[in-house]
N, C-alpha and C positions, 0 to 999 in steps of 0.2 A: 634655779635657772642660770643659765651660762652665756651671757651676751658676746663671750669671743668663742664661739665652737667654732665658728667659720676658721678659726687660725689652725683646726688640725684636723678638718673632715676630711679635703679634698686629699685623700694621698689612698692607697691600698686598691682594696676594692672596691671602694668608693669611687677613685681617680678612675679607673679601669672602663666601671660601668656607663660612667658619663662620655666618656671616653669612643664608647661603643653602640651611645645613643643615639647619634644622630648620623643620618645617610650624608656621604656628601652630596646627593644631589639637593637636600634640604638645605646644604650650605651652600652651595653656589646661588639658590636662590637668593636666599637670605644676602647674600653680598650683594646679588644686583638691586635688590632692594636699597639698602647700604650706600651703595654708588650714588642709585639715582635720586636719593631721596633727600643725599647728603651735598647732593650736587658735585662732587667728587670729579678732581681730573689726576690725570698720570703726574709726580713730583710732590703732589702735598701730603703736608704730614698731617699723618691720621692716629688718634689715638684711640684703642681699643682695652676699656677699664672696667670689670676684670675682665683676662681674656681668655682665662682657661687653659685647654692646649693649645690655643693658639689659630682655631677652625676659622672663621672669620680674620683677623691679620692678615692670616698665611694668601687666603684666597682675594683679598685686597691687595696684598705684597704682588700678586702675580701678575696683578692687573696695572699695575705700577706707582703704586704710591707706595709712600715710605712710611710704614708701618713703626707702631711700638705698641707694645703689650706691658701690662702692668698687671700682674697679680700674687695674690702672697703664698698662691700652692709652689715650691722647690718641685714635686713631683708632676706637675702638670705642668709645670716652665722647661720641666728638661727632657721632655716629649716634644714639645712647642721647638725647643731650638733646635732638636735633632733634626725636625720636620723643614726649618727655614732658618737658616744661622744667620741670615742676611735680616733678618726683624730685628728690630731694639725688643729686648727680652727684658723686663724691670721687675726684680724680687722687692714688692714693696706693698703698703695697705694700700687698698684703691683711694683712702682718703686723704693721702699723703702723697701730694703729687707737685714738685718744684723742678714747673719749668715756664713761666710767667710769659703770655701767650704766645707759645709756642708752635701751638695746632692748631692749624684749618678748621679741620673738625673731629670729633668726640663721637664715640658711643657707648651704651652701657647695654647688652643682651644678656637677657636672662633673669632667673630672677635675684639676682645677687643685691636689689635696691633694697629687698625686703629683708637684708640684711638686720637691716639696723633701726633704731627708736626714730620718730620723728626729729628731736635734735641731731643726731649722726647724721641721719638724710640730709638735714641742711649742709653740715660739715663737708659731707660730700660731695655736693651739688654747688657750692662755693667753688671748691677745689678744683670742680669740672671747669666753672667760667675762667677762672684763674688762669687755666694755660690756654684757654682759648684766645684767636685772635678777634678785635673788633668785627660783629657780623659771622664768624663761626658758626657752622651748624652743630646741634650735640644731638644726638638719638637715642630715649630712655627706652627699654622695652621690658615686660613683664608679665607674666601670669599668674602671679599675687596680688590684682586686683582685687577689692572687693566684687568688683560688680563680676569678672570673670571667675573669681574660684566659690566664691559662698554659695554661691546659685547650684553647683555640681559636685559639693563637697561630699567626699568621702570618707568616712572612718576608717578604712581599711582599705590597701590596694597592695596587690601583688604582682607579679611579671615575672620575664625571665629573659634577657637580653644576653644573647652569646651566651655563654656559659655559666652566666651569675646569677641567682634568685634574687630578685629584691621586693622585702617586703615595706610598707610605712603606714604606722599607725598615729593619726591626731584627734588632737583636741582644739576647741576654739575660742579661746578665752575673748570674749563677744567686750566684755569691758576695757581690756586693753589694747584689744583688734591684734590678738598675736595667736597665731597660730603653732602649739606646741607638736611636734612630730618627730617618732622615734623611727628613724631607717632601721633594717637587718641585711645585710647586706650576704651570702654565703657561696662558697663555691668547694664540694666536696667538703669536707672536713673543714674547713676555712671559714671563720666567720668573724663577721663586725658590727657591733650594735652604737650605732651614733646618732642622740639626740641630737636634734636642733630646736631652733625659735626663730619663724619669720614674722614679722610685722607684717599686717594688712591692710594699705593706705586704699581710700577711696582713687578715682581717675580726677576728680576734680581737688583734692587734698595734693596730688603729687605737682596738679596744676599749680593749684597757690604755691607749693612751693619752688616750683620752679622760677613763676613770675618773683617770688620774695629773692629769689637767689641771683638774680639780673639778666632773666634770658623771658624772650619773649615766644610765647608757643602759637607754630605755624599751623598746626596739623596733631588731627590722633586719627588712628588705624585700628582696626581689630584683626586686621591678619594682614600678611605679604602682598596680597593680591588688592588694597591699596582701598578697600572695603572699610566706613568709618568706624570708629569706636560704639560698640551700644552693648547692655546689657548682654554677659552671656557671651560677649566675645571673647577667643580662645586668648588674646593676649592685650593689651596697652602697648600703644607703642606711640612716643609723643615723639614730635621735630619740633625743635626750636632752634634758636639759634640765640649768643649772647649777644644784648642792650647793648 
């Protein structure tokens, strides 16, 4: 097993595909979500960790806050500043974050939490409050729940987005709640096969640890449309804010 893959998946066709997954009209949702949930006005800084290409920033940046982006893909950062040079653009671990409360507010989309082992989750989630200011909101979101993915889990799934096939096959090591899964990613002649490992925290595990880590949780969601968290919902998505 490889607990840093995340340092060299996000680039190629990898980067591309993600890249090309989502509509922006899903992202504009997704931000007003964002705005209104994060109670968000035009001037504050918002931090956006990891932030990919930058899809979420960009579409805050235009709404008027002063955006920064923190992620450790090089190839997905410089898609992101081509897109908006005006963002703060930060090459860095999401876990590695010095700037001692600094931001408004915080979010995490995606499933990039399920990164990491239960201790890194804390590590994380310290670092979140750390730049946050007294009473900030942070916003975790995910679809590596347990209760959202075990229910629908799949051994095998295929697609084909623009012009890239992507396959992934897993496995679910039920004792350590991690989820092993090999991507293929291929276009023409062109191919890339990159394991990973995500961790599967329960909805009320990411709770405890949130409250362990100084922030107090307002709210959970099971989709955009502001519908609560319950079994089988497509994603997690907690508000809190830091003690």
């Amino acid at each position: 097993m490889n607990p840093h893959w995340f340092e060299t998946f996000f680039d190629g066709l990898a980067a591309e595909l993600w890249r090309g997954a989502i509509t922006p009209e899903q992202t504009m949702q997704e931000a007003e979500f964002l705005e209104r949930h994060l109670a968000l006005r035009p001037g504050q800084r918002v931090l956006d960790v990891p932030c990919g290409s930058g899809r979420h920033a960009i579409a805050l940046s235009n709404r008027g806050m002063r955006m920064t982006g923190v992620d450790l893909s090089a190839d997905l950062l410089s898609h992101a500043k081509a897109a908006d040079p005006q963002v703060e653009w930060v090459l860095s671990d999401m876990r590695s974050l010095d700037w001692p409360s600094r931001f408004d507010a915080a979010y995490c989309w995606g499933n990039s939490f399920a990164y990491f082992d239960y201790a890194q989750c804390n590590v994380f989630l310290r670092a979140v409050r750390a730049v946050l200011v007294p009473g900030g909101r942070f916003m975790l979101e995910s679809g590596a729940v347990s209760e959202s993915l075990l229910p629908v889990l799949q051994a095998e799934r295929s697609l084909r987005i623009g012009d890239i096939d992507f396959h992934s096959s897993n496995t679910y090591d039920a004792l350590d709640g991690r989820m092993d899964i090999t991507y293929t990613f291929a276009r023409g002649d062109q191919k890339e096969v990159k394991p990973i490992h995500q961790w599967v925290h329960s909805a009320a595990e990411i709770r405890r640890m949130l409250e362990a880590a100084g922030f107090t949780v307002l709210a959970a969601f099971g989709e955009i449309d502001d519908r609560p968290f319950a079994v089988r919902a497509p994603h997690f998505i907690v508000l809190c804010e830091r003690s």
